[in-house]
VOBA-1610 file (N, C-alpha, C; in pm, whole numbers, padded with zeros to 5 digits, always signed):
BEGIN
Unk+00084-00117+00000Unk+00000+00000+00000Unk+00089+00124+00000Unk+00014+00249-00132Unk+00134+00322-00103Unk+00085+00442+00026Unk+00189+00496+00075Unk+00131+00592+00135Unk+00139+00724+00109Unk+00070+00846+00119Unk+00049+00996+00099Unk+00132+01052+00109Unk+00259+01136+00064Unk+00315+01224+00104Unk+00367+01321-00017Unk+00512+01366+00000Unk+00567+01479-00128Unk+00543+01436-00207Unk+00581+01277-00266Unk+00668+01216-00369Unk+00483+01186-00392Unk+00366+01151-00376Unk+00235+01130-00422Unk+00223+01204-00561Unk+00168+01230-00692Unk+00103+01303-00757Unk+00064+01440-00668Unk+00004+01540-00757Unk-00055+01655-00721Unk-00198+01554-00779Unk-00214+01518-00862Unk-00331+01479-00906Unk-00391+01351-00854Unk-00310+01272-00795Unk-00331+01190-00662Unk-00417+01224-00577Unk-00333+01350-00538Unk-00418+01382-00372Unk-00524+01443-00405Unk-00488+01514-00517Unk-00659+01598-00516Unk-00765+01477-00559Unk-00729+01360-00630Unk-00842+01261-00611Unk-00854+01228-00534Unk-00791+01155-00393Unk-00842+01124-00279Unk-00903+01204-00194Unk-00867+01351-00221Unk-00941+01434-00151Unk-01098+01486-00192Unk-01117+01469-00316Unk-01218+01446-00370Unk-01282+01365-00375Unk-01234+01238-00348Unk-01281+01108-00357Unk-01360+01109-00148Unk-01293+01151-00061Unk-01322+01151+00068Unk-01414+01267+00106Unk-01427+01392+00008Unk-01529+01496+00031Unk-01663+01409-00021Unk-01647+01351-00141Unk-01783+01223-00198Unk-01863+01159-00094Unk-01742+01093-00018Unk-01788+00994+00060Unk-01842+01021+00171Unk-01775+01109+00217Unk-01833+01233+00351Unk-02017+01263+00322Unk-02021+01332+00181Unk-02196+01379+00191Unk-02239+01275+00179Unk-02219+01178+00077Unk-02280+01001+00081Unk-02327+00987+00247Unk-02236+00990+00350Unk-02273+00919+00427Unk-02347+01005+00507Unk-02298+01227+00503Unk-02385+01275+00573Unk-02567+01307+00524Unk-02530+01257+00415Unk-02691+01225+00332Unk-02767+01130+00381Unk-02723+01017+00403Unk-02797+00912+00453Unk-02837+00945+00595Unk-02709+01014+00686Unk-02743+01026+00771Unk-02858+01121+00814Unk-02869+01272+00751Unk-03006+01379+00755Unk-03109+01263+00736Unk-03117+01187+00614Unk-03188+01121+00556Unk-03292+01032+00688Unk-03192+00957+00730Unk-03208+00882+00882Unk-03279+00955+01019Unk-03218+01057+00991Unk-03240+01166+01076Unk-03407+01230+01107Unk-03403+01249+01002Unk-03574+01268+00914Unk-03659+01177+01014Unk-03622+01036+00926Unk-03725+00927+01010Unk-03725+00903+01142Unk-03597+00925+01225Unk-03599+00925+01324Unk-03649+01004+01444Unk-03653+01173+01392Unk-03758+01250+01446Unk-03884+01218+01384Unk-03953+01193+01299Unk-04058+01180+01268Unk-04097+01060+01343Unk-04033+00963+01417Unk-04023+00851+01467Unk-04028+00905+01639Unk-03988+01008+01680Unk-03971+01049+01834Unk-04031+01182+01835Unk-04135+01181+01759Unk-04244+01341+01751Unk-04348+01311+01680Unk-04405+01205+01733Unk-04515+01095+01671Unk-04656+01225+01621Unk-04659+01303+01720Unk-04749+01437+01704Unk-04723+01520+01598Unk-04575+01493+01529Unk-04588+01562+01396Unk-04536+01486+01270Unk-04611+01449+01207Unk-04615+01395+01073Unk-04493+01465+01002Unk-04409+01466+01013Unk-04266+01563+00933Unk-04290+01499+00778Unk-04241+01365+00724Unk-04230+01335+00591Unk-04363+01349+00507Unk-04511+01279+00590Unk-04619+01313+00537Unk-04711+01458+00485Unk-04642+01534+00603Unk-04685+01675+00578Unk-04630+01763+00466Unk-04483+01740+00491Unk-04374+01811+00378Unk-04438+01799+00231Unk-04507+01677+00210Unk-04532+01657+00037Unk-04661+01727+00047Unk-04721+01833+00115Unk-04871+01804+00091Unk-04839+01971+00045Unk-04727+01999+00024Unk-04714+02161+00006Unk-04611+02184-00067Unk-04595+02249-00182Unk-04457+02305-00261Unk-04397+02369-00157Unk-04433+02477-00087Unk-04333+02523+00012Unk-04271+02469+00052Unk-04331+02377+00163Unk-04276+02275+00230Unk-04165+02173+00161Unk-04236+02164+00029Unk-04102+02071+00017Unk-03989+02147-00030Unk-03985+02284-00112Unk-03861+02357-00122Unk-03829+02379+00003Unk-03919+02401+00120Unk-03762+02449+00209Unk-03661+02350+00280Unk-03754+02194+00254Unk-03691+02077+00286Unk-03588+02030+00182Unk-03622+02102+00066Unk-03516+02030-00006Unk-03387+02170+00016Unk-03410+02276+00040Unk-03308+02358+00048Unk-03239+02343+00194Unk-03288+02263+00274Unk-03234+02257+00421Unk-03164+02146+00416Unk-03158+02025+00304Unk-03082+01940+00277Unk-02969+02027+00146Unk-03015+02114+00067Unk-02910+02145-00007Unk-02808+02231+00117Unk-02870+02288+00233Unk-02759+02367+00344Unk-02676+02247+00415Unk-02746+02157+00417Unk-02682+02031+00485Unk-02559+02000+00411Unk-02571+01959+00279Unk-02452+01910+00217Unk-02360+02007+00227Unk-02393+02131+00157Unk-02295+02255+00187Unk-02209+02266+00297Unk-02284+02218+00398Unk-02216+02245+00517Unk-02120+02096+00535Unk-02127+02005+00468Unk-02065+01891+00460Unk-01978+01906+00397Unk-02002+01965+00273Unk-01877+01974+00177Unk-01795+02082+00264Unk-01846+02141+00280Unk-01772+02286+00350Unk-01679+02225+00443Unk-01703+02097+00542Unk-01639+02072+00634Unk-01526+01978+00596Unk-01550+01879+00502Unk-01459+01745+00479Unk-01360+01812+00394Unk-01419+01943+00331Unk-01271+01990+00203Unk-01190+02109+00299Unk-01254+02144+00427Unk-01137+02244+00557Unk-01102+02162+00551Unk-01131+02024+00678Unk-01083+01954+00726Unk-00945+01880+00763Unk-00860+01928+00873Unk-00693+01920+00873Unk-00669+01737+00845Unk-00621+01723+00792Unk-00561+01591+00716Unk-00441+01559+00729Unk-00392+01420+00745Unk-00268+01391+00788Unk-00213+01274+00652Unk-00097+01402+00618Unk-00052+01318+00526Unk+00074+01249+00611Unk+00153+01094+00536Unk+00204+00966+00568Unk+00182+00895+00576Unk+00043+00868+00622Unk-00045+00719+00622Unk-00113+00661+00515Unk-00181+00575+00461Unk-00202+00520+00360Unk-00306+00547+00245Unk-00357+00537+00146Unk-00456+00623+00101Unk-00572+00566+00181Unk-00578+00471+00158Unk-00757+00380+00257Unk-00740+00473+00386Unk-00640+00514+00474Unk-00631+00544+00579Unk-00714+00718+00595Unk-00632+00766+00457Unk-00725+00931+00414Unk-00855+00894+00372Unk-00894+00798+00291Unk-01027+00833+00241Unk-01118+00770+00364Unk-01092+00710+00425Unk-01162+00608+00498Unk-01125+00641+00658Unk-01117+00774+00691Unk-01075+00796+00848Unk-01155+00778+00961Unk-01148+00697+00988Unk-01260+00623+01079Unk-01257+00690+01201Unk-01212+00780+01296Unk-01176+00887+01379Unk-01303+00957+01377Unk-01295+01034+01262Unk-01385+01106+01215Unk-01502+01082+01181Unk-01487+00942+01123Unk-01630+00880+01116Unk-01724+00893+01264Unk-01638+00773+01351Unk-01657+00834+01495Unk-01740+00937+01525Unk-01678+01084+01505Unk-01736+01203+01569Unk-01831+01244+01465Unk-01879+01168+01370Unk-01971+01214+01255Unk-02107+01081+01372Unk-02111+00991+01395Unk-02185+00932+01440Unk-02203+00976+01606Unk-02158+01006+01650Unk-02139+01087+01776Unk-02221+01200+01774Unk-02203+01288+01655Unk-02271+01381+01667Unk-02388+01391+01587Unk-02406+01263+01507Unk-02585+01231+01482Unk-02648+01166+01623Unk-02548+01160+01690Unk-02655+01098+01801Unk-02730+01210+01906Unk-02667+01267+01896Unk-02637+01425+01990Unk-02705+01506+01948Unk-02723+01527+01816Unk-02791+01642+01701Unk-02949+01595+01729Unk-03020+01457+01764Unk-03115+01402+01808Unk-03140+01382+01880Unk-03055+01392+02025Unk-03108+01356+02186Unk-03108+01512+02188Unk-03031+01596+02129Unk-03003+01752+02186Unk-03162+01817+02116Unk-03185+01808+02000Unk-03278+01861+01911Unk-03409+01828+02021Unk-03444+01679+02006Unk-03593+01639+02067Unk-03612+01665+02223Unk-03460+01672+02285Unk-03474+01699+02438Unk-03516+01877+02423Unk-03441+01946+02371Unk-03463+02093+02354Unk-03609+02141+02342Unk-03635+02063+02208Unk-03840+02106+02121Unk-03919+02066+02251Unk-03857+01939+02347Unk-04003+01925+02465Unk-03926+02005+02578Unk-03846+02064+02606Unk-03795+02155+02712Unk-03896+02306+02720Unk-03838+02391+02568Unk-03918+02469+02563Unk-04020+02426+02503Unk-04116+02365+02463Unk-04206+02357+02430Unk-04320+02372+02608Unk-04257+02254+02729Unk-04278+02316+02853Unk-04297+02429+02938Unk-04183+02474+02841Unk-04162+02583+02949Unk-04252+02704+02868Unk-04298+02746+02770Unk-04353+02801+02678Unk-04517+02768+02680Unk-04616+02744+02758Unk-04761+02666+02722Unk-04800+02749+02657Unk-04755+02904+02653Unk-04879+02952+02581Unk-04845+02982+02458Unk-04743+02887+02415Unk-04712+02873+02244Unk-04744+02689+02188Unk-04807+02628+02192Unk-04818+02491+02142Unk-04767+02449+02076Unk-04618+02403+02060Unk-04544+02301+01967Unk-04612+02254+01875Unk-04703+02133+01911Unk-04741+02071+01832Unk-04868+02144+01757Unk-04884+02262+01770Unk-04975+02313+01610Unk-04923+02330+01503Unk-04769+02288+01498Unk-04696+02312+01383Unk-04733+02170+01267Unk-04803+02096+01312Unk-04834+01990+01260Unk-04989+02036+01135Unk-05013+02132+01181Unk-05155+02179+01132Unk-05114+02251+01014Unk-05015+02245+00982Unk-04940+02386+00862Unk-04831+02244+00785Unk-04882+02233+00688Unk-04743+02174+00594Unk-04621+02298+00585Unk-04655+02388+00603Unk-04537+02517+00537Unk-04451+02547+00713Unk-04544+02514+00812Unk-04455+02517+00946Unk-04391+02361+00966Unk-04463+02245+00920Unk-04346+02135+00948Unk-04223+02149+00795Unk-04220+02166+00721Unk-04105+02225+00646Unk-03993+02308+00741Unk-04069+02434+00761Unk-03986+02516+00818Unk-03881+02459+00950Unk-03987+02388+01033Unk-03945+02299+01135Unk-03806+02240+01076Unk-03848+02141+00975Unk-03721+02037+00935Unk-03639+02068+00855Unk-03650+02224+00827Unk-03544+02273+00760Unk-03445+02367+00870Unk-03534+02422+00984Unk-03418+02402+01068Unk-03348+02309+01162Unk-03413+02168+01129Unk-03329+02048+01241Unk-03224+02032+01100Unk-03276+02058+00977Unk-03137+02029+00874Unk-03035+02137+00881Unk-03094+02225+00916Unk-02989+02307+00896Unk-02892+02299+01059Unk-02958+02263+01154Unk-02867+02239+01295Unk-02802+02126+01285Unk-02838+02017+01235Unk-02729+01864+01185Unk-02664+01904+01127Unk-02636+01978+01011Unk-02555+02012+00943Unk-02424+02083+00995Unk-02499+02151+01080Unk-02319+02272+01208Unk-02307+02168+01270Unk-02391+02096+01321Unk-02309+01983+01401Unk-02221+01871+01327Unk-02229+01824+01206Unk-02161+01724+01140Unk-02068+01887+01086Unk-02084+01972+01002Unk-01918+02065+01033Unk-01852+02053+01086Unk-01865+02118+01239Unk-01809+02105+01396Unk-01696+01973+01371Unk-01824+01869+01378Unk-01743+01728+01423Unk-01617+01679+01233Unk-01684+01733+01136Unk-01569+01710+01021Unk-01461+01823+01049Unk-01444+01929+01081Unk-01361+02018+01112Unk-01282+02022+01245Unk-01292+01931+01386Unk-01235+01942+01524Unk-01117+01847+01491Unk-01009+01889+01473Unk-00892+01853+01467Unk-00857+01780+01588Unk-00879+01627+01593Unk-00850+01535+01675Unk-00799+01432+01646
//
């Protein structure tokens, strides 16, 4: 196996680095993706995927809160401090990072759903769950849990560890 360094191509690295920014939204795609079902799965009171289609709004701002998502993915895996010497599988495939990419889908979902029933408590005389009554407010909703997964998978592709 060879490994990364001076003597690599210029056109080498910029494929592996291209090749590992790919793989990065691949997996932070699936993950929003996951994400989706999984609040819609722990906010049984709001229909998130069913509602989104019942409105053009709704679904542009869902699809633009996934186009901020990737952005913010790409944005993070092509900063991202990188260690050249180790092997190419070792760059494209940094499992470290993977780590704090699953770490912080877990977090982005205990933090998100613990938060919406915190204030939603502490707030009665605003009702959370009437956002369920508006396709254009559950959009808005899940275009900002996309757009907060998204700083959090940044964060965690950008913390130099």
């Amino acid at each position: 196996m060879q490994e990364i360094g001076l003597v690599t191509p210029y056109w080498l690295v910029v494929g592996m680095w291209v090749g590992r920014i790919v793989l990065m939204v691949v997996i932070c795609t699936l993950l929003g993706w996951l994400g989706i079902r999984v609040l819609d799965a722990l906010t049984p009171h709001i229909q998130e995927r069913e509602q989104i289609g019942k409105n053009p709004v709704s679904t542009g701002l869902f699809i633009a809160g996934f186009f901020i998502l990737v952005g913010l993915v790409i944005h993070g895996a092509a900063t991202a401090h990188t260690a050249f010497g180790g092997s190419a599988v070792s760059f494209i495939f940094d499992f470290r990072t993977w780590g704090l990419v699953a770490i912080s889908f877990a977090i982005s979902l205990l933090i998100g759903i613990a938060l919406l029933r915190i204030v939603d408590k502490l707030t009665p005389k605003i009702p959370f769950l009437k956002v369920n009554e508006s396709p254009v407010a559950v959009g808005v909703y899940v275009f900002g849990y996309l757009i907060f997964f998204g700083l959090i998978l940044h964060a965690a592709l950008t913390t130099p560890l």
